[in-house]
N, C-alpha and C positions, 0 to 999 in steps of 0.2 A: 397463168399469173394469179396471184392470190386476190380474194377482189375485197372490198373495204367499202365499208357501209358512208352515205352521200351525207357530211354536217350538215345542219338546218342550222342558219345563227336567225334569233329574232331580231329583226331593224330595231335600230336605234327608238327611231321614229314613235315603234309600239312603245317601248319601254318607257319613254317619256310621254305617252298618251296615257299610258297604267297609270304611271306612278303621279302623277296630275289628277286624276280623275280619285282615286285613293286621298291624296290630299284635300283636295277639294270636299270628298264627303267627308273626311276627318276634321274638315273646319264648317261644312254647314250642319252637320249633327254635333260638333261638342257646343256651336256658336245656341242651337234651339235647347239642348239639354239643360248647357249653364242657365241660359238665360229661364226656361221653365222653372230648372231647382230655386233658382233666387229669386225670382217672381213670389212664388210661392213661399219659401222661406221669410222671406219679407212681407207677407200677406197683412192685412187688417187685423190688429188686433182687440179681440172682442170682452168682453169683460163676463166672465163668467156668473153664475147665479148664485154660490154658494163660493165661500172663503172661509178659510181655518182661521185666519187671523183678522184684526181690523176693518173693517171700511169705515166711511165717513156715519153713516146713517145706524153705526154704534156709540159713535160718541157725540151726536151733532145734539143732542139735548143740551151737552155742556158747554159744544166750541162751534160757533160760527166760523165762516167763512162767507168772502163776498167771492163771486164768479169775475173771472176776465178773461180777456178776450185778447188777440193778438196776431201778425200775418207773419209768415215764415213762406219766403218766397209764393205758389199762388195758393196756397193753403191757410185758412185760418186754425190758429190752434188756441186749447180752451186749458183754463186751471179756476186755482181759487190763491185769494190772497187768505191764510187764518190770523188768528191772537191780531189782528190789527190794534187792539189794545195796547200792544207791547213796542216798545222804542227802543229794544239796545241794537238791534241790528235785524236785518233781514236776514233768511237762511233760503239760500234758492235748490230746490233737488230737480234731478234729473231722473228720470229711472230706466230700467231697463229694459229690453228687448224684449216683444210680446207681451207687452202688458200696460200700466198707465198710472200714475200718480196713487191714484187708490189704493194700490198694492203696497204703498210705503205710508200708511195712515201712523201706525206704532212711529216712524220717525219722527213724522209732524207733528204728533201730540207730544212728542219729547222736545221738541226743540220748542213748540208753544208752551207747554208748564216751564219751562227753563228761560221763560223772558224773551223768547225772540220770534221778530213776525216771519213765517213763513208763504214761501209764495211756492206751490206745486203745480205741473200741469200735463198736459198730456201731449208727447210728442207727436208729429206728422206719421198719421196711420194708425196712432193709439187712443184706444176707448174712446172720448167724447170729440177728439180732434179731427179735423178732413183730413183723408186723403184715402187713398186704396192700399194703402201699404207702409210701410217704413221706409222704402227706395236703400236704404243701403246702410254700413254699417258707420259713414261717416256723419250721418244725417243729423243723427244728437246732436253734433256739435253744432251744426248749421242752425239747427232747433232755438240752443242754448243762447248764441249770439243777436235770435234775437230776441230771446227771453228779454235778455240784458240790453239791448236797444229800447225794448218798451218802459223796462223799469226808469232807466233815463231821464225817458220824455214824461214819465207819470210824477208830479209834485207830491202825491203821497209817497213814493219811492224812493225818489232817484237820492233824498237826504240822510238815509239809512246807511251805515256800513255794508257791505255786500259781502257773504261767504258762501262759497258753493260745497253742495256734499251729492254724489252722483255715484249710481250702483250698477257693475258691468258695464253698457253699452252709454249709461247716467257718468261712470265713472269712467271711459274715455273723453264723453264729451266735456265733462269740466276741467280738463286735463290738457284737452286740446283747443276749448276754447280759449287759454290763456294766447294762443296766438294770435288773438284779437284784441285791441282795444277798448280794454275795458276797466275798471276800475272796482277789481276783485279783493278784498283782502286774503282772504286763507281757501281753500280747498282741502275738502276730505274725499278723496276716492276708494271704492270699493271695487274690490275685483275689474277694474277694467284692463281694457287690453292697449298697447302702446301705436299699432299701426291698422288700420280695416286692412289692407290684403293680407299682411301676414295672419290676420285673425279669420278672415275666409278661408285662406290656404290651411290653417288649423281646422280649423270646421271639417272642410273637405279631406284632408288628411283620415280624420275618424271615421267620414262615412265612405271614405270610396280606397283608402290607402293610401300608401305614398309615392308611389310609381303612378299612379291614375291620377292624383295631383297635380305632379311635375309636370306631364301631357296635360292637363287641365289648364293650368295656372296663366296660360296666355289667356286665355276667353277669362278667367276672373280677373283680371287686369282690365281687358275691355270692356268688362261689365261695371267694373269699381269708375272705371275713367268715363266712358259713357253719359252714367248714372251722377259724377259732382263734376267733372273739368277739372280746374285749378285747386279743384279742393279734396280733391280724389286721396292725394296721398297727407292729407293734416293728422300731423305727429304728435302724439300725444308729449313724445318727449320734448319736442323742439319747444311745446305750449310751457311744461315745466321749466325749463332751463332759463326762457325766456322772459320768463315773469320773476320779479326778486321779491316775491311773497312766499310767506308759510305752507305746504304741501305736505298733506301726511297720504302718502299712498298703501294701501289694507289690503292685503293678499290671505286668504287660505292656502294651506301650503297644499290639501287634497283637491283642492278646485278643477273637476272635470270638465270644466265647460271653457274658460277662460285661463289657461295652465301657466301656473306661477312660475315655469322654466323656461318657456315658450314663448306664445304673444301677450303674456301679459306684463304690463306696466312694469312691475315689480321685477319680471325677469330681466329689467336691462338699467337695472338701479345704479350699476357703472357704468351708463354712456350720461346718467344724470349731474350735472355742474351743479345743478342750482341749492347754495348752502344750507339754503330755508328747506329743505327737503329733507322729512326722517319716511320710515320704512318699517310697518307692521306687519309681520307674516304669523298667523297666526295658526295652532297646530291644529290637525284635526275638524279642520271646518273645510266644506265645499262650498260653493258657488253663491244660494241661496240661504243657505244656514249660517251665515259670516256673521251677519246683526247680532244672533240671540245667545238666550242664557244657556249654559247645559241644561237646565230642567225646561227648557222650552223646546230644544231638540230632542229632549229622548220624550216630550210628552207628544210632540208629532210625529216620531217615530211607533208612538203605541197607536196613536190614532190612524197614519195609515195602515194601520194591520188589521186593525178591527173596518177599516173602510174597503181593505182587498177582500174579508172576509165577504162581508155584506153583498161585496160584488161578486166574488164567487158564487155565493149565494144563490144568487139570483142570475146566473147568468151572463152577470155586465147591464141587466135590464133592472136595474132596483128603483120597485117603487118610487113613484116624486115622493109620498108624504112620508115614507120612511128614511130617503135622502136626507128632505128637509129637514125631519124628527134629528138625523144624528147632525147635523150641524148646529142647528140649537141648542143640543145639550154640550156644543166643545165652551172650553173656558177659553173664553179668545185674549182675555188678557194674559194668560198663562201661556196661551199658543204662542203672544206675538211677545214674549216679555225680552227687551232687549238686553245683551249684555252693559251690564252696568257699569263696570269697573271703564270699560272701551269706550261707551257714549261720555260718561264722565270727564275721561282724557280726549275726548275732541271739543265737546262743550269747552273745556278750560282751553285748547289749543284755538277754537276761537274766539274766547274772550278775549286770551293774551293777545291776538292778532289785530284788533282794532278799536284797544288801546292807543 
């Protein structure tokens, strides 16, 4: 008789012991990964030593400003009010991600020679303000809400017209703090993005792909929910639709960071109701270069070549006082010279506004 080799089947029993134990590390290693990268992504942001453009302590011989102070949940966070001289209205900014008020000085001086009092400050986790981080991408808004509960309660304030102007992560939260009660006239947003997870999901897209994503995207969900509760998913569009004020939303059509097809604002300008709402997509500009003149982007374009040089140069180790040396020689009002014709048309879209 012919003889035939004896089947081995594996028990049920194993195969649901494997494939459990596989899951299980597939959720306690993406659960520490996420949670590291966004830890860290969201880290303190520190404010660097040297700037191309503005800071305050360039133009503070001519413009005052008074310091305040203020809590956003158990965090205190710090700004300055400027031109308190000026009464047509107040202009609140927001900024964005990794960085701190400071970084937006060329705005503030524009909206203070143009008559209006400015209040800037630095969000939870940025330069002057507490915290160990940014906590997450909805946290602007949370910031912003209670920017605007202090102005309120402040009698030098609360009798001003109010207009927000917010850049990236500045330009979510002015967007979506319309969902709140508030007493906003008009909004200018820059490059922000319309929802935090679809803008994490973006993020992670570029750096890990889009199948690595898709397996990701539960732990960024846990991590976005986690990290606000009930405020985890605040839309920037629901803020716009819901407010029947002025909204001019400003997209670069090249913007690598915040993609004007994708999660940002601008890409979902058809699910927008709200009629006070126009829409600037502007050519040729990315993420950070939206503000300025042509001759301010192609004069940063020269200056960091001759600053890659210097670094090659040297290493990556270049001298402090030759560091310092070329910073002092840039023309920072030429660095940071905004687009004029664009600041122009939002200055008049706020004047019209609080009318």
């Amino acid at each position: 008789m012919p003889t035939t080799k004896k089947q081995h089947k594996i028990p049920v029993k194993a195969i649901i012991v494997t494939l459990t134990a596989i899951f299980t590390l597939y959720v306690v290693t993406s659960t520490i990964i996420c949670g590291y990268f966004l830890d860290d992504f969201f880290g303190k942001a520190e404010m660097s030593e040297y700037s191309s453009r503005l800071r305050y302590s360039d133009i503070a011989r001519d413009y005052d400003r008074t310091p305040i102070s203020f809590q956003s949940g158990k965090n205190t966070l710090r700004g300055y009010i400027y031109g308190e001289e000026n009464t047509k209205g107040l202009v609140v900014v927001s900024h964005g991600l990794g960085g701190g008020a400071e970084d937006y000085t060329d705005i503030i001086k524009y909206f203070v020679d143009n008559g209006w009092r400015v209040m800037a400050y630095d969000n939870t986790g940025g330069y002057n303000s507490d915290g160990d981080g940014a906590v997450g991408l909805a946290q602007s808004a949370i910031d912003l809400d209670a920017a605007l509960t202090y102005i309120e309660n402040n009698s030098a304030l609360s009798s001003l017209p109010k207009v927000l102007i917010g850049h990236s992560w500045g330009g979510y939260a002015v967007s979506a703090v319309l969902n709140f009660e508030h007493d906003v006239k008009a909004v200018a947003e820059f490059s922000g993005y319309a929802m935090p997870l679809d803008m994490l999901a973006e993020f992670a897209g570029r750096l890990i792909g889009t199948p690595l994503t898709v397996m990701e995207y539960p732990f960024l969900w846990m991590y976005n929910t986690a990290a606000f509760g009930d405020k985890a998913g605040l839309s920037a569009i629901d803020g716009i639709n819901g407010a029947d004020i002025p909204v001019m939303v400003i997209h670069g059509d090249k913007d690598p960071t915040v993609s004007a097809i994708g999660a940002g604002i601008i890409a979902h300008r058809g699910e927008i109701t709200n009629p006070n709402a126009q829409f600037v997509l502007i050519e040729n500009r990315k993420h950070n270069d939206i503000f300025y003149s042509d001759r301010a982007i192609e004069y940063i374009q020269e200056l960091n070549e001759d600053y890659n040089d210097l670094y090659e140069q040297f290493d990556g180790n270049i001298p402090h006082e030759l560091e310092a040396h070329f910073y002092n020689e840039i023309d920072k009002a030429l660095a940071g010279e905004l687009n004029g014709e664009l600041f122009g048309q939002i200055n008049e879209f706020f004047e019209n506004a609080i009318q």
